[in-house]
C-alpha positions in Angstrom: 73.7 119.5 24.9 75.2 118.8 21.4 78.6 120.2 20.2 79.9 120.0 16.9 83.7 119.1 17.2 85.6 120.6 14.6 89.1 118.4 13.7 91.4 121.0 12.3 95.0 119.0 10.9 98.0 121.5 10.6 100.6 120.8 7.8 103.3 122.4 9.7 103.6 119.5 12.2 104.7 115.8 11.7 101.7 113.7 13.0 104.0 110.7 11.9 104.2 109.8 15.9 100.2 110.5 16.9 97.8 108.1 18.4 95.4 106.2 16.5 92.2 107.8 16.7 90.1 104.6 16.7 90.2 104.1 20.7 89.0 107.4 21.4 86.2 106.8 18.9 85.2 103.5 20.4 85.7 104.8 24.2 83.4 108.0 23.6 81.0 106.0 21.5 80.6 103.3 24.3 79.8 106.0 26.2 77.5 107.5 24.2 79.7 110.9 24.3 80.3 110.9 20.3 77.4 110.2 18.4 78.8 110.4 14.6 81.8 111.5 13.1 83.3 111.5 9.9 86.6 112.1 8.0 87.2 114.7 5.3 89.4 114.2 2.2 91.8 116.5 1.6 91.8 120.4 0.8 92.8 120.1 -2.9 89.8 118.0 -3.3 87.7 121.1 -2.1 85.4 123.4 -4.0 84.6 126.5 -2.3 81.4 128.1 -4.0 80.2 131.7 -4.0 77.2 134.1 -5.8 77.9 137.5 -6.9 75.9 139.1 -8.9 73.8 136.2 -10.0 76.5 134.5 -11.0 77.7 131.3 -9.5 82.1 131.6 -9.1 83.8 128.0 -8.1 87.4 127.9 -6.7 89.2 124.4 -6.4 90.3 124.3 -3.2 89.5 125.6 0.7 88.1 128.7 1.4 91.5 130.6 2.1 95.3 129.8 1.9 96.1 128.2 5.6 98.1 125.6 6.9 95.2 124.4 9.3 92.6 123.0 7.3 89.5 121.2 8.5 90.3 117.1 8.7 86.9 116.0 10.3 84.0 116.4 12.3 82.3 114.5 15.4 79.4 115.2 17.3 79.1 115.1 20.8 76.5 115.0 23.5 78.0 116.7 26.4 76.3 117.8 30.1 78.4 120.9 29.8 80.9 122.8 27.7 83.9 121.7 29.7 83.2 118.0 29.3 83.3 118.4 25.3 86.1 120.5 25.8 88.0 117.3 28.2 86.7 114.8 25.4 88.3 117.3 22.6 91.5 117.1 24.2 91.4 113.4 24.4 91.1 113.6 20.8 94.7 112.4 19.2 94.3 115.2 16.3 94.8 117.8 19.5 98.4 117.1 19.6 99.2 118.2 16.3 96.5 120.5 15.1 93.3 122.1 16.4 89.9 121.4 18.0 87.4 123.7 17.7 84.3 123.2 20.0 81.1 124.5 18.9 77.3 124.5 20.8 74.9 123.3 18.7 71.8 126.3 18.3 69.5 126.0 21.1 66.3 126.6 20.0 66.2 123.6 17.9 64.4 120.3 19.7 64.6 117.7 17.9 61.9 115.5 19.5 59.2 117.7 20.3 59.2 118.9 16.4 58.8 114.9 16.0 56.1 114.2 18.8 54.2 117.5 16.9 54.3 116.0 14.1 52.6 112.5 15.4 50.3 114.3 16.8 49.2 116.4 13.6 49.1 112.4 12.5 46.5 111.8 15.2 44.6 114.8 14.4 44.5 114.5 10.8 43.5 110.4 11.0 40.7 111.9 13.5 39.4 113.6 10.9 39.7 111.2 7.8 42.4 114.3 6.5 43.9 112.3 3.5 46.1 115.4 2.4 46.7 116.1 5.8 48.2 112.7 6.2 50.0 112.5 3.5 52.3 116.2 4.6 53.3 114.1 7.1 55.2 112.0 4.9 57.9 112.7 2.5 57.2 112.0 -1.1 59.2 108.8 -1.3 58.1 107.5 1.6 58.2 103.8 2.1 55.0 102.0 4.3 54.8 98.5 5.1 50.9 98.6 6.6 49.9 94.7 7.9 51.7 93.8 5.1 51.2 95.7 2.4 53.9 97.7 0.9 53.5 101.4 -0.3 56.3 103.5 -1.8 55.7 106.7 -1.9 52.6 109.9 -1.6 50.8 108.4 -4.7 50.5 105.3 -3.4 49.7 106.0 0.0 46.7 108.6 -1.6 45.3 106.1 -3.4 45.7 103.9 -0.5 44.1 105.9 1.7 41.7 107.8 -0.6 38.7 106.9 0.9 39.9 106.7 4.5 37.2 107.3 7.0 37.7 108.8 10.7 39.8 106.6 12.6 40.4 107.3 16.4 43.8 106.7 16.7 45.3 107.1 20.1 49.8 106.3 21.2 49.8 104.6 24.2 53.6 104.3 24.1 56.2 105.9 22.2 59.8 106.5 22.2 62.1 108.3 20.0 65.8 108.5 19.2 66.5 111.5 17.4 70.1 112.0 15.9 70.9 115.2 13.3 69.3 114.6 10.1 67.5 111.5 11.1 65.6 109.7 14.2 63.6 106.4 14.5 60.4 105.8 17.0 58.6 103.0 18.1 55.0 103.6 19.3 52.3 101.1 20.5 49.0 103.0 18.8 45.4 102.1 19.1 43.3 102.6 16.0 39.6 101.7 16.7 39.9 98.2 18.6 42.8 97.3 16.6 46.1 97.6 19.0 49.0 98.5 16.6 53.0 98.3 16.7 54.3 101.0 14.6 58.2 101.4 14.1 58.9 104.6 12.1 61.8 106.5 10.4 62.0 110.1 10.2 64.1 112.2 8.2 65.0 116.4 8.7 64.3 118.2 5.7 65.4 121.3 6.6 62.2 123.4 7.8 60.5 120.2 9.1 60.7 116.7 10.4 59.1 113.7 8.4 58.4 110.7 8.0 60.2 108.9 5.4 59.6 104.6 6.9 56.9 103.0 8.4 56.5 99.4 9.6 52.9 98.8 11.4 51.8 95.1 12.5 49.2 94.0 15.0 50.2 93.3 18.5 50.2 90.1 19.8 49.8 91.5 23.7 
């Protein structure tokens, strides 16, 4: 399960003496505990905006006057809430400010929205769907087919504007999936033509797609 790792600083205490945070990165990393992470610039370079009334109010600054502020985030792939808690306590940051460890929303899968929407790919190359295809793709998408480049839906339409029926069938396919952004690589039969197909995928928001492609013939 994934956990969002909050890395609160606290201005009241001297982190002049704290560990570097670098070997805890590399350590949970290697173990493929933290899978991204990022530092935050400071408060005063915050903006904290709000709509009332139609009207769009900014405030420089964090949401409300506090010593604690937000320094950074990592996420975390965890069997269980008391491991990311053990890994946020290994987390330098803990000995001066705060960790706050959060469960990422269950309902949301990642690779089955992704495998759903290869197989819409399937269904809609079944059928010669050129529109249908091309939702599968975002609009700047960028194809290398055997090839031949294509960047973005208007190329790809005209590409594919007159595609026929093809019976496409994955043999093989794995995919990584990480928060906004996951890769595959699939071994798909198209007719009697066996293909290698490495492909990028981006989230949206609602939806999952695709925003690379690489496909070349397989040698074996």
């Amino acid at each position: 399960m994934k956990y969002m790792l909050l890395v609160c600083g606290d201005d009241t205490n001297d982190a002049s003496g704290m560990a570097p945070v670098e070997p805890w990165v590399e350590e949970l990393g290697d173990r493929r505990v933290r899978l991204h992470g990022h530092r935050l610039a400071l408060p005063a370079d915050a903006v904290t905006v709000r709509v009332r009334g139609g009207e769009v109010l900014r405030t420089d600054g964090p949401f409300a006057e506090t010593k604690e502020y937000v320094a950074g985030f990592d996420i975390l792939e965890c069997d269980s809430l008391e491991e990311a808690v053990q890994a946020a306590a290994q987390h330098p940051v803990a000995t001066v400010g705060a960790m706050e460890v959060r469960p990422f929303w269950e309902d949301e899968d990642g690779e089955a929205e992704i495998r759903r929407l290869d197989a819409a790919l399937t269904d809609a190359a079944r059928a010669g769907d050129v529109e249908r295809l091309l939702a599968c793709y975002a609009r700047d998408a960028q194809v290398v087919d055997r090839g031949r480049p294509h960047r973005g839906v208007e190329e790809l339409r005209k590409a594919w504007s007159a595609t026929a029926p093809v019976a496409r069938e994955v043999l093989e396919s794995a995919v990584h999936v990480d928060e906004s952004v996951a890769f595959g690589h699939a071994l798909v039969r198209t007719g009697d033509t066996l293909l290698r197909v490495t492909t990028g995928y981006r989230n949206v928001g609602p939806r999952w797609l695709i925003v690379h492609e690489h496909v070349t013939e397989a040698t074996s």
